[in-house]
C-alpha positions in Angstrom: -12.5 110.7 18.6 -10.8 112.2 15.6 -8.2 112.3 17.1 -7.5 108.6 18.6 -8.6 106.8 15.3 -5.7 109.0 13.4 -3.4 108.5 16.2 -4.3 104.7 16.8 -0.5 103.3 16.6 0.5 105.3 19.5 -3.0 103.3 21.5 -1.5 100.3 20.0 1.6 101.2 21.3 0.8 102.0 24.3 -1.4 98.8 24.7 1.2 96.9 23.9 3.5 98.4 26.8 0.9 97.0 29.1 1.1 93.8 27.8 5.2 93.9 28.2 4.7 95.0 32.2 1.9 92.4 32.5 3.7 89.4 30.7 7.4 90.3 32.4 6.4 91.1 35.9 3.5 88.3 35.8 6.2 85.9 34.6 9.0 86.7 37.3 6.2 87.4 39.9 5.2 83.4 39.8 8.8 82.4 39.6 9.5 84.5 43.2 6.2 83.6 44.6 6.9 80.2 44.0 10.0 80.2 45.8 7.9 82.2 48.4 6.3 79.5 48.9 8.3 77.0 49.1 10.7 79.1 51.7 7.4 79.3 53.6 6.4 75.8 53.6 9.8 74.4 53.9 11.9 73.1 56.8 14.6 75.9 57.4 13.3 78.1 60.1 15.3 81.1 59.3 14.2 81.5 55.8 10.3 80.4 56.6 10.6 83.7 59.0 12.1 85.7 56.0 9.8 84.4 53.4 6.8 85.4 56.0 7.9 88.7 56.9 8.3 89.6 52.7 4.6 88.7 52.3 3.8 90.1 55.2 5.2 93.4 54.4 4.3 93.8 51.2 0.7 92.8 51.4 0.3 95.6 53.7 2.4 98.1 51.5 0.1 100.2 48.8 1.5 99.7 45.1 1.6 103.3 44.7 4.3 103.4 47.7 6.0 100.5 45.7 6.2 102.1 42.8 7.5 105.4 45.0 10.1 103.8 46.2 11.8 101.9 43.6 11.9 105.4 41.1 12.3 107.4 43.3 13.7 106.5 46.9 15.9 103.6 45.6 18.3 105.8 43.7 19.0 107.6 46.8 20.4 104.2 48.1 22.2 103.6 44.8 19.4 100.8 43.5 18.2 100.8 40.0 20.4 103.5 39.0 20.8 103.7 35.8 17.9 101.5 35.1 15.3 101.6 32.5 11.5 102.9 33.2 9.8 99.3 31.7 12.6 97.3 34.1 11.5 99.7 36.9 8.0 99.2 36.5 8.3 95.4 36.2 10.5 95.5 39.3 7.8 97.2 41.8 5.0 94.9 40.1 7.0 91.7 40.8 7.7 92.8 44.4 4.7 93.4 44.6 2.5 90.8 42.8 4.8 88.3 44.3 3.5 88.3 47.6 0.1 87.4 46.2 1.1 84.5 44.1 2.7 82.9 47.1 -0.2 83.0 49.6 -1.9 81.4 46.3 0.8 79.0 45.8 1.1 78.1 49.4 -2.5 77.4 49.3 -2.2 75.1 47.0 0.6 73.1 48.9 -1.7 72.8 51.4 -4.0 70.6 50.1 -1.9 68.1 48.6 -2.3 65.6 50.8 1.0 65.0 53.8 1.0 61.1 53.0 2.7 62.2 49.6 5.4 64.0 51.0 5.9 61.5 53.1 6.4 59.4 50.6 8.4 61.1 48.5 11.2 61.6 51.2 10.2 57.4 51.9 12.0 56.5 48.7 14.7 59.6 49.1 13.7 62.6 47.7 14.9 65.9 48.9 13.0 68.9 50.2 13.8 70.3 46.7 12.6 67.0 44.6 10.0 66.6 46.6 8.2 70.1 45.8 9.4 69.6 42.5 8.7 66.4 41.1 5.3 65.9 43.5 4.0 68.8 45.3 4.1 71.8 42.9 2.4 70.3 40.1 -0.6 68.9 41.9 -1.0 72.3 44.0 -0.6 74.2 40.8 -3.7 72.9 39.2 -5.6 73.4 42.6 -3.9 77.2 42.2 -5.3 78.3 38.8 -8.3 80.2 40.3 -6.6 81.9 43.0 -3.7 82.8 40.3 -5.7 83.9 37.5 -7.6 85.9 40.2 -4.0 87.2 40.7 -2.5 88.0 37.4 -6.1 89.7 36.7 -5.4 92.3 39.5 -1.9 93.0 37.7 -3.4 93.9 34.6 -5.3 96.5 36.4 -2.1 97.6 38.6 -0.4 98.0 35.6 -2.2 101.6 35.2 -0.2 102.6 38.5 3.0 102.8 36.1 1.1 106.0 34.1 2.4 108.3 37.0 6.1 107.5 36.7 6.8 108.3 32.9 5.6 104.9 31.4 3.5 105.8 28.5 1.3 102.5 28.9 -2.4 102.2 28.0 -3.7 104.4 30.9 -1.0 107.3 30.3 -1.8 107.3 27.0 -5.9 107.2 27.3 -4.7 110.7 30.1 -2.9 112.2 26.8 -5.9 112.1 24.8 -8.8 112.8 27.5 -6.7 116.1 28.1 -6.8 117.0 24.3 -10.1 116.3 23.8 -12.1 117.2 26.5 -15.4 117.2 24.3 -14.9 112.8 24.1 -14.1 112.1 26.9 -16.8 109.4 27.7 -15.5 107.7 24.3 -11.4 108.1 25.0 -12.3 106.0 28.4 -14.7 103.6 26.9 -12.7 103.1 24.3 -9.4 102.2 26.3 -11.7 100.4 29.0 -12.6 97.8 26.1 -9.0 97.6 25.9 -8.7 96.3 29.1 -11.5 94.2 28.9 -10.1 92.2 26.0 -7.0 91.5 28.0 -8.9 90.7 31.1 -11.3 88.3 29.0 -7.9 86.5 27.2 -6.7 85.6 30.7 -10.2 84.8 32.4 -10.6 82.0 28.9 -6.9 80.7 29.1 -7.5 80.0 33.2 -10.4 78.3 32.5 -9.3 76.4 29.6 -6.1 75.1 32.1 -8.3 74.7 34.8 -11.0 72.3 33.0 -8.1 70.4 30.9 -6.2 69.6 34.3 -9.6 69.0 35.6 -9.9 66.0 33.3 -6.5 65.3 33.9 -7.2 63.7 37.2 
């Protein structure tokens, strides 16, 4: 353990590459779901059928062969050329993630009751102000479980990115396991409390949201 309490900027470092794939994929991967779900829910046929054959797809698709194919196969097809690991990484996350966040989303449509849509478009909302300015942030607050569930399992998925160059927490946790074989049992507990405290910081500020829009109603 010598050895990762005189190294502990590069665990801080590589902690804190985590946090940049959770935050920027987690962030772009509820602005895609979301329109997800509103392509899903909404009246254009064509793009419904899209929007259900992305989720559809990609729920079925292991992250590892996400990951695979946007560092490796997608430069074959002159995609992401060029483009940084951390962009990379947040790329196959988002693609990936996203699909989750709109069955979550979608849910959450759901039960907001029809009578307000059909009130909205009563005193002439579009499709687009109706999900807006009515639908979205009711079914949000009924989302927050369902999401937080979501962005949890992205913290986690974020270890997938060790295997493609990205010195994040797990790569890093690998480095020192290898080095020092005698501590093992302390390297992993000691990067697994790392992961707690992240997973703990999202489970408090879900239920914080959840029992503040609770009141709300």
């Amino acid at each position: 353990m010598d050895d990762v309490f005189s190294s502990f900027d590069l665990v801080l470092r590589a902690f804190w590459l985590t946090l940049q794939l959770l935050v920027l994929s987690g962030v772009a991967s509820l602005l895609l779901g979301t329109l997800l779900a509103a392509l899903r829910v909404g009246p254009v046929k064509v793009l419904n059928r899209l929007g259900t054959l992305y989720v559809s797809v990609v729920r079925n698709t292991p992250l590892l062969v996400m990951f695979i194919f946007v560092f490796i196969a997608s430069p074959t097809l002159d995609l992401f050329v060029g483009t940084p690991f951390l962009v990379k990484g947040v790329i196959a996350l988002t693609i990936y993630t996203s699909a989750f966040v709109c069955e979550a989303v979608r849910s959450g449509i759901n039960s907001v009751s029809l009578g307000q849509a059909e009130a909205a478009r009563a005193i002439g909302l579009t499709f687009g102000g109706t999900m807006r300015e009515v639908i979205l942030p009711q079914a949000f607050r009924a989302t927050v479980p369902p999401l937080a569930s979501v962005l949890i399992a992205l913290a986690k998925n974020t270890s997938v990115a060790a295997a493609f160059g990205l010195m994040e927490a797990t790569a890093r946790m690998r480095f020192f396991t290898n080095n020092n074989a005698n501590d093992r049992v302390l390297i992993f507990l000691t990067f697994a409390i790392g992961y707690i405290i992240i997973v703990e910081v999202m489970s408090a500020g879900a239920y914080s949201f959840e029992r503040r829009w609770r009141v709300a109603r």
